[in-house]
C-alpha positions in Angstrom: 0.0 0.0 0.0 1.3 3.5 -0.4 0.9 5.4 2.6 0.9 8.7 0.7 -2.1 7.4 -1.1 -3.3 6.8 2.1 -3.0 10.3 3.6 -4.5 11.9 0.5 -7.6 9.7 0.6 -7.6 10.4 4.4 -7.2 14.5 3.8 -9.9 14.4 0.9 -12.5 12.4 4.1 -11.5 14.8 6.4 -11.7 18.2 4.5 -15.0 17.2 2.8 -16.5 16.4 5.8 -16.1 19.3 8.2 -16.4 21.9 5.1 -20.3 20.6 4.4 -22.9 22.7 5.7 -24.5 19.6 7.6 -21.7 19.0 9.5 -21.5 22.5 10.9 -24.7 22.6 11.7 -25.0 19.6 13.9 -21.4 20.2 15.3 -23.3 23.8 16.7 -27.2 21.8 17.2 -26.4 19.0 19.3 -24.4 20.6 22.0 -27.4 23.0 22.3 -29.5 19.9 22.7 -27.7 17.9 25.0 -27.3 20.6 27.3 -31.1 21.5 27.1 -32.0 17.8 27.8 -29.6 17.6 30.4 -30.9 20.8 32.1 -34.3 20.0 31.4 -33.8 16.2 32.8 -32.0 17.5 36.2 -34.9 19.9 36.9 -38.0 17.9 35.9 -36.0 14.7 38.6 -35.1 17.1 41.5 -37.9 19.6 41.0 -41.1 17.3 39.7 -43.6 16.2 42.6 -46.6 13.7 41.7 -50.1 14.9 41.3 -51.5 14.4 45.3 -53.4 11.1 45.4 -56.2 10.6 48.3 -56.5 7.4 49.2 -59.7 5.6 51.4 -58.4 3.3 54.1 -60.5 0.5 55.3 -58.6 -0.6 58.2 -60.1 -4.2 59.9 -57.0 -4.9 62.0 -56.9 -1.8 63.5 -53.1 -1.2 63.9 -52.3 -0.3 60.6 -54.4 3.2 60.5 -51.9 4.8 63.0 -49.4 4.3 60.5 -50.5 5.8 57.6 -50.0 9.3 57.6 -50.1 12.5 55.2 -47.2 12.7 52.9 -46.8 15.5 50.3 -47.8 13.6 47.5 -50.3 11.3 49.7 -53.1 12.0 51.6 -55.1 9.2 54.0 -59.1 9.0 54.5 -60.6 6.7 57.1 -63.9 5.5 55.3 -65.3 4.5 58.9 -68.5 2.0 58.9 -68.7 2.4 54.7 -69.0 -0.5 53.3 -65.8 -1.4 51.0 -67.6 -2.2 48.2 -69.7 0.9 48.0 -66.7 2.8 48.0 -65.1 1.0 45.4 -68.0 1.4 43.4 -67.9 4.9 43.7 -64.1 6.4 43.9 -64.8 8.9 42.1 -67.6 10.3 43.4 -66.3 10.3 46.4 -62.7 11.8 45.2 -60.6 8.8 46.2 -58.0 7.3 44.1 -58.1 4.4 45.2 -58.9 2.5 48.5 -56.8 0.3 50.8 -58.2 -2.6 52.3 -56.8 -4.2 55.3 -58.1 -7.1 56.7 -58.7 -8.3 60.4 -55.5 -8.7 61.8 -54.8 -13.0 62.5 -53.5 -13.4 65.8 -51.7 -16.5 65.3 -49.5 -15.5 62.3 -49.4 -11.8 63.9 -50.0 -10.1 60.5 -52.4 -8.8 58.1 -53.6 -9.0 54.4 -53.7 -5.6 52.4 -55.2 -5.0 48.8 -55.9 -1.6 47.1 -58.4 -1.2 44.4 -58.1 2.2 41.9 -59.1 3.2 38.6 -55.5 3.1 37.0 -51.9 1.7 38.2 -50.2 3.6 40.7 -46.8 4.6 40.4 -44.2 2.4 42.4 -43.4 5.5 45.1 -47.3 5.3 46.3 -47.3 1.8 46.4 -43.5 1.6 48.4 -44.9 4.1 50.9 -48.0 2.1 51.5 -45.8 -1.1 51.8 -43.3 -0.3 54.2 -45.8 1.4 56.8 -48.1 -1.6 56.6 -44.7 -3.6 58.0 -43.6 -1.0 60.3 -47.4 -1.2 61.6 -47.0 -5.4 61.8 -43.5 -5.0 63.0 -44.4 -2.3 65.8 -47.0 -5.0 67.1 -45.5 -8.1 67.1 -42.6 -6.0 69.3 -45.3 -5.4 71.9 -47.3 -8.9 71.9 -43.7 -9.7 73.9 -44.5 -7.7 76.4 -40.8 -7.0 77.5 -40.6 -3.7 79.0 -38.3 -1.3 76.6 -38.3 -3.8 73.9 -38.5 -1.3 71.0 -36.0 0.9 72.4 -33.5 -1.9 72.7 -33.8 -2.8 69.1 -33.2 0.6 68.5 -30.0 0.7 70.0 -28.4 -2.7 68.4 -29.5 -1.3 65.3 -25.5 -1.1 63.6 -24.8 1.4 61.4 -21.1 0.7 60.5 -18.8 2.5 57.9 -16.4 0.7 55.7 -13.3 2.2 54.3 -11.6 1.1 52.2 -8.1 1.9 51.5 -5.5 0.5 49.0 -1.8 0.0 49.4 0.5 0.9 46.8 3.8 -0.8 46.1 6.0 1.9 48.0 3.3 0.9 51.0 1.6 4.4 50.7 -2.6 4.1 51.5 -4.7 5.5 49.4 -8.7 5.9 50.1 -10.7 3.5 47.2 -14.0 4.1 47.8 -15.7 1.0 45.1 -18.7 3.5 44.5 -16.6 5.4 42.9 -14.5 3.2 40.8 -18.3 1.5 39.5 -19.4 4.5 38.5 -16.3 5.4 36.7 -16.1 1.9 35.4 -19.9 2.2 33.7 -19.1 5.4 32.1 -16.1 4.2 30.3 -17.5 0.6 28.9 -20.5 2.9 27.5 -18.8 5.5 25.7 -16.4 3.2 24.1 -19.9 1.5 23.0 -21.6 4.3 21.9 -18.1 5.3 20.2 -17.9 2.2 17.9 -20.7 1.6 16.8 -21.3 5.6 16.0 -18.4 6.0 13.9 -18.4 2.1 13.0 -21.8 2.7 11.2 -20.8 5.8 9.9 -18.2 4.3 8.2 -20.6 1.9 6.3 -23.0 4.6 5.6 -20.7 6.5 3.5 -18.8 3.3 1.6 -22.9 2.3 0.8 -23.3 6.5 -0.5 -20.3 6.3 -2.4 -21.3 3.0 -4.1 -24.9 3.1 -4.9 -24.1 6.9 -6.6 -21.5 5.2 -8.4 -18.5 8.0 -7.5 -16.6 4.6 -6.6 -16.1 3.6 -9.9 -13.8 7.1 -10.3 -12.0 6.8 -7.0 -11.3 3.5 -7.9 -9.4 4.4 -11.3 -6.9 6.5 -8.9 -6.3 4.6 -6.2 -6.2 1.1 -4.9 -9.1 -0.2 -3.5 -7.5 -1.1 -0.4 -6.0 2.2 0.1 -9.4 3.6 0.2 -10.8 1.3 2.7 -8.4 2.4 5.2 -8.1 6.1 3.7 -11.9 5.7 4.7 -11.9 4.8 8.0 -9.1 6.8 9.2 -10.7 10.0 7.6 -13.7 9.3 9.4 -12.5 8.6 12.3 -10.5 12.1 12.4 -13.9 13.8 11.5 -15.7 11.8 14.3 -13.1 12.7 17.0 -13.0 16.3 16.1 -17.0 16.6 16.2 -16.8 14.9 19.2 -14.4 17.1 20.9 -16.5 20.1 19.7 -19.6 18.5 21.5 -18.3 18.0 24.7 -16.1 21.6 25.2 -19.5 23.4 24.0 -21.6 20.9 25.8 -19.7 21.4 29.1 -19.8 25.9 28.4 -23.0 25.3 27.6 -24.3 23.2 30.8 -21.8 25.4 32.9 -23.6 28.9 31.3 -27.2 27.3 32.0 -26.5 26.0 35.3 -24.8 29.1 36.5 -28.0 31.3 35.4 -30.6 28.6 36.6 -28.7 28.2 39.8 -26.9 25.4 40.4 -28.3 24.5 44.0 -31.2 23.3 41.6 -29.4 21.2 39.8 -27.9 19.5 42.5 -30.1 19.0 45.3 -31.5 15.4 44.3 -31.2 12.0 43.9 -28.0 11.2 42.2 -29.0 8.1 41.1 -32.5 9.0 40.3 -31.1 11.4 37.8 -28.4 9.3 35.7 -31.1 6.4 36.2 -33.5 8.3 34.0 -31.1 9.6 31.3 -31.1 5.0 30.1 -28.6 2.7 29.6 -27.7 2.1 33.0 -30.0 -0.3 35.4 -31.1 1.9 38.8 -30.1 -1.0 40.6 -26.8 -1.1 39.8 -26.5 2.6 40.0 -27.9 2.5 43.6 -25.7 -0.2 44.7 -22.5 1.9 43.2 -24.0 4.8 44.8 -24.9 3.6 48.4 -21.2 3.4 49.3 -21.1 7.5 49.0 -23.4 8.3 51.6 -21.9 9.7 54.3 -21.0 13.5 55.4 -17.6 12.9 54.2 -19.1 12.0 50.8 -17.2 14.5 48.7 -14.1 14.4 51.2 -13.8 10.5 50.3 -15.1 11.3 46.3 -12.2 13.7 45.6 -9.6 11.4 47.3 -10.3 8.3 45.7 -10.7 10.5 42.0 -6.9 12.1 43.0 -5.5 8.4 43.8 -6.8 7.1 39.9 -4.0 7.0 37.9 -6.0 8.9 35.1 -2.7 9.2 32.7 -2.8 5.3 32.2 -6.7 5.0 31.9 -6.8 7.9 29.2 -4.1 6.6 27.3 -4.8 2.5 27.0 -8.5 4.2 26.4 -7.1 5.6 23.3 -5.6 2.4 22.7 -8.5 0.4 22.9 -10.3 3.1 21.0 -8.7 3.5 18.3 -7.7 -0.4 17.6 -11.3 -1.2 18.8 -12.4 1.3 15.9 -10.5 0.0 13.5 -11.3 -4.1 13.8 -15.1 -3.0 13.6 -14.8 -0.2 11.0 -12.6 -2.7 8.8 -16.0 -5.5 9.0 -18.4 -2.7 8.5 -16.5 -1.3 5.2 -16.5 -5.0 3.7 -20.2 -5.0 4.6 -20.9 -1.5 3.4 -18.8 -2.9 -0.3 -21.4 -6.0 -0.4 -24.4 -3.9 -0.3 -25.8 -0.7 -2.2 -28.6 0.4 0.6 -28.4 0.2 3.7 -32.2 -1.8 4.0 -29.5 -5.1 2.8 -27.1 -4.6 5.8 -29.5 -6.5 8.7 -28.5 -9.8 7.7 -24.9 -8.8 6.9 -24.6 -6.9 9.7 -25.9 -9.0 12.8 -22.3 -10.6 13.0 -20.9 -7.2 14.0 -23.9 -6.2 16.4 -23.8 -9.7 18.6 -20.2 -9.3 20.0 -20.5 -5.4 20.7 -24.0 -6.1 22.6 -22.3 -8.9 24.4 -19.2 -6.9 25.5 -21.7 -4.3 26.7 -23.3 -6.4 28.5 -20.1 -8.0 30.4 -18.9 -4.0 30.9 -22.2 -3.3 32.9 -21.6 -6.8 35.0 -17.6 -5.9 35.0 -18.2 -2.9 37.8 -19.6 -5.5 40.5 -17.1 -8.6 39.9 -13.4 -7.2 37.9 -11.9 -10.0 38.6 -14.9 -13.0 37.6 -14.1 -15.2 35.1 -16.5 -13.6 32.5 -15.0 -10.2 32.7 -11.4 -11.8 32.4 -12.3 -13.7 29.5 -14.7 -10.5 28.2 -11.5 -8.3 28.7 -9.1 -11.1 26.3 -11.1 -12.2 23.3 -10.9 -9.3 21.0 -14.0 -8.4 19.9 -15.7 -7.4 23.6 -11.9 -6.5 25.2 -12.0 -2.9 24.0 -15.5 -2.4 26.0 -14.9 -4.7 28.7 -11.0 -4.2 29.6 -11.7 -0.4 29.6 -14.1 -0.8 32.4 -12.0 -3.0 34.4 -9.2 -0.5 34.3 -10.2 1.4 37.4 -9.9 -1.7 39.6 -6.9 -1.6 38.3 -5.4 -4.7 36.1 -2.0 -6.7 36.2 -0.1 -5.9 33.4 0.6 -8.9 31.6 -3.7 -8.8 30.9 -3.6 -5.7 29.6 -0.4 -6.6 26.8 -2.2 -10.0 26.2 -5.6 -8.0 25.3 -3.9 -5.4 23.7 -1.4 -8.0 21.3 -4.7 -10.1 20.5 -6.6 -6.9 19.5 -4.2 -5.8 17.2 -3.6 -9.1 15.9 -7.1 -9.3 15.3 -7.6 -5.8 13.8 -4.5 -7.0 11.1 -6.0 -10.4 10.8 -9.8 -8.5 9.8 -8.4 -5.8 8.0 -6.4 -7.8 5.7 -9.7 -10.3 5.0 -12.6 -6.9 5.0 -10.1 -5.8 2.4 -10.2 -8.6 -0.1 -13.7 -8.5 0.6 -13.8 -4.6 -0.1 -11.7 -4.8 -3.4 -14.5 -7.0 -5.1 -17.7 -6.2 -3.5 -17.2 -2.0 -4.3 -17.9 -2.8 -8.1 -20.5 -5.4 -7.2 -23.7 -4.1 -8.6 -27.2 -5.2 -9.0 -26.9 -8.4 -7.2 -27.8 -8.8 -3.1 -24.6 -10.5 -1.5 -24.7 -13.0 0.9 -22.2 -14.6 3.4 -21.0 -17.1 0.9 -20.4 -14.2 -1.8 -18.7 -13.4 0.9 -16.4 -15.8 1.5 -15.8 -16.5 -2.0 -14.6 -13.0 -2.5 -12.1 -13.5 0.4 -10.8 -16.3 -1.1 -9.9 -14.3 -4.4 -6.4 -13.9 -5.0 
């Protein structure tokens, strides 16, 4: 290949690109955007109360009525000696929401059975509320049928609440606080942008080989340079467009979000539930988030956030990031080139494509499980086979990794990439003047067998 070939093809992609109108636009649009949603998100979370519901109690056992008291978003009626079905008849008439029935309380078991009847679902924080005050009611009496004087208060008092620290030793014997909460956190973040990274600029990649090839401009480019040299001319073009757009996004997100925040107030924006908030914005289970969250709860919260952030060795994660970025990038821009060279519209690509899509949902998946076991045998393996180790090994990096793991993953990747590259080429140089014909996997592999 001639790399000056190369770095034309690469210049023409880039220059192209970032001179269209489009690209301009969007680079200007989607920070605006983002920063809206964001904003918009943070104060609809912290800020958004649920319409007041009134709910009927029908209490039989007569301990759980105590219990239920007024809540902002809540409000409690005793319906008295009306029957329950005539009030579930008429909720509305009467202005209920719904009404709670509890029945008579069974002194054997010490408990109680509770239903509520509405006209629609209620949301999960009515039904939570109502929950854990019918076992606090349960719970209160079974702590009296003992009759032991002072019984509640003792169980009060052996109530633990006990802090863990945790601290890790470096090599010089130097402790550092390593609060896991942290590290999870950090961990999900990075396995989802390397994701969302791939497969963006890995489609986009296909996209414009398919352009190129169903207008036909191909067939010129081709006549000038090798086909092969335009493959990767291609991808690396791209790729340079992508970053630099990229880049763009987050300094105008980030002056953007910092501009809005500072006129909106940013005692707004950060007076709620953390994990509420990044819950909400997808991708990430609340579950998880609340278990990497729960560790960060004390009133040394930032204290113990800032030293664990200042004890990352951020230099190494940023820079075997780019690694895995930029080999990860290529192995799965290489496969979808050759796919984008078999096709000419993208409505063809589903069956081609599903190959690609498999191993990046699969490493996903392992990055999201990574945070809560590093060291598991799925996240090892995840982290080593090269086409899930540039999502998985970059979320295992802040639970830090020996080193010999991280050559092994990296030597494989690259192996891989120059294993892929060398075979979506041979695929490429045929399938780009392949026309009128839908290609399958055994076109496929017939082309790669081409000399």
């Amino acid at each position: 290949m001639n790399f000056k070939t190369i770095g034309i093809v690469i210049s023409r992609e880039y220059l192209n690109r970032v001179k269209k109108k489009s690209f301009i636009w969007t680079t200007l649009l989607v920070p605006i955007l983002v920063a809206g949603l964001t904003i918009g998100i943070m104060l609809a979370v912290m800020n958004t109360k649920d319409k007041v519901k009134t709910i009927a109690v029908a209490d039989a056992s007569g301990i759980v009525l105590p219990y239920l008291t007024d809540t902002e978003t809540i409000r409690y009626k005793d319906t008295g000696t009306q029957p329950l079905d005539s009030v579930k008849a008429n909720l509305s008439a009467l202005g209920y929401d719904g009404v709670l029935s509890v029945g008579p309380l069974d002194p054997v078991e010490k408990t109680v059975t509770a239903d509520i009847f509405s006209a629609k679902p209620f949301g999960m924080e009515l039904t939570d509320n109502i929950n854990s005050r019918l076992n606090r009611a349960v719970e209160d009496y079974r702590i009296a049928s003992y009759n032991i004087e002072g019984l509640d208060q003792i169980l009060k008092d052996v109530k633990a609440n006990v802090r863990l620290h945790s601290y890790t030793i470096s090599d010089d014997g130097e402790e550092k606080i390593s609060e896991a909460g942290v590290y999870s956190i950090l961990s999900m973040l990075l396995g989802i942008f390397l994701f969302m990274f791939i497969t963006l600029f890995g489609g986009m990649v296909m996209s414009s080989v398919i352009e190129e090839k169903s207008s036909r401009v191909v067939e010129v480019l081709i006549s000038s340079v090798k086909a092969t040299e335009l493959m990767f001319g291609k991808i690396i073009g791209i790729a340079l467009v992508a970053l630099t757009q990229f880049l763009l996004w987050i300094v105008l997100s980030v002056a953007i979000i910092s501009i809005g925040g500072s006129l909106i107030g940013m005692d707004k924006l950060g007076g709620g539930n953390a994990t509420e908030l990044v819950s909400s914005m997808g991708g990430v289970d609340a579950a998880q988030l609340e278990a990497a969250t729960a560790q960060l709860s004390d009133e040394n919260e930032i204290g113990t956030v800032l030293s664990t952030l200042q004890g990352l060795p951020f230099g190494r994660i940023l820079s075997l990031f780019l690694v895995y970025f930029f080999f990860g990038y290529l192995l799965y821009a290489s496969m979808f080139a050759a796919i984008g060279s078999a096709v000419e519209n993208e409505g063809d690509t589903q069956q081609l494509q599903l190959p690609l899509t498999i191993p990046l949902l699969l490493g996903y998946i392992i990055a999201l499980y990574a945070f809560r076991a590093p060291d598991s045998s799925i996240a090892f393996w995840g982290s080593i086979i090269p086409f899930t180790s540039p999502i998985v090994m970059i979320s295992r990096l802040p639970f830090g990794v020996p080193v010999w793991e991280i050559i092994l993953s990296v030597v494989l990747l690259v192996a891989t990439f120059v294993l892929c590259a060398w075979a979506s080429a041979k695929i490429y140089r045929v399938g780009i003047l392949m026309f009128g014909k839908k290609s399958t996997f055994k076109d496929l592999w017939k082309w790669l067998k081409q000399d």
